[in-house]
C-alpha positions, -999 to +999 in steps of 0.1 A: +361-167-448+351-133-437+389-121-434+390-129-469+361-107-473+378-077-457+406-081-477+388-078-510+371-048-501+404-030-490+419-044-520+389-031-543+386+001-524+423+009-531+425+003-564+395+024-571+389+052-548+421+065-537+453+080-551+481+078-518+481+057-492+494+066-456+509+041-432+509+050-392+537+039-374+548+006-368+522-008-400+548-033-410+538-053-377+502-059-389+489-083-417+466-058-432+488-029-436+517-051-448+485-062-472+478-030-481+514-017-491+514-044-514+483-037-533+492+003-531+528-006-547+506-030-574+483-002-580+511+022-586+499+042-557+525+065-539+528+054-500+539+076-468+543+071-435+523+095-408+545+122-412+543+126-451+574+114-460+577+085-491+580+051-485+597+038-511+593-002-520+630-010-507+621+010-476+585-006-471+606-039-478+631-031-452+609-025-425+585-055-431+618-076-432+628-063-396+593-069-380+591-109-395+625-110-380+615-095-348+586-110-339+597-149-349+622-143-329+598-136-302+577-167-314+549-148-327+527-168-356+536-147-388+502-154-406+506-131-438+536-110-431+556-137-449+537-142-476+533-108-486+569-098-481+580-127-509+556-110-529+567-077-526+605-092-529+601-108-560+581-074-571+616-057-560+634-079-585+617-081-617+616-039-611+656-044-606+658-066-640+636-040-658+655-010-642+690-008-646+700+022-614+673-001-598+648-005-574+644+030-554 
């Protein structure tokens, strides 16, 4: 599946070419950003948003929540949104159970 494809060589190019990761606004409406943020957070890579300013894995979490919310309300097909916000949820958790102040 060439979408597949695509993915693996953000995924690869991420994880060994670059050291922060900046989100325009509104990222957490599209598959492959909300893709990306996940394989930044995995990589340990710091994310922004397109003014500079940190986005934290409870923030990035947040605002992906809002956006599934949003558009199924609107009856928009989710396709990956889902899948990599349980991902990034249970992420959140075991970094909750390994941190006692928490996930920041």
């Amino acid at each position: 599946m060439e979408s597949a494809r695509v993915l693996a060589f953000w995924e690869t190019l991420l994880r060994t070419r670059v050291f922060r990761v900046f989100f325009n606004d509104n990222w957490q409406y599209s598959s492959g950003c909300v893709f990306e943020f996940a394989v930044a957070y995995d990589a340990g890579l710091p994310t922004f948003d397109a003014h500079g300013a940190p986005i934290s894995l409870g923030a990035g979490i947040g605002l992906i929540e809002r956006a599934v919310a949003e558009m199924a309300a609107d009856g928009i097909v989710l396709n990956s949104l889902s899948t990599n916000l349980v991902r990034l949820g249970s992420w959140m958790e075991r970094r909750k159970s390994a941190d006692p102040i928490g996930a920041r």
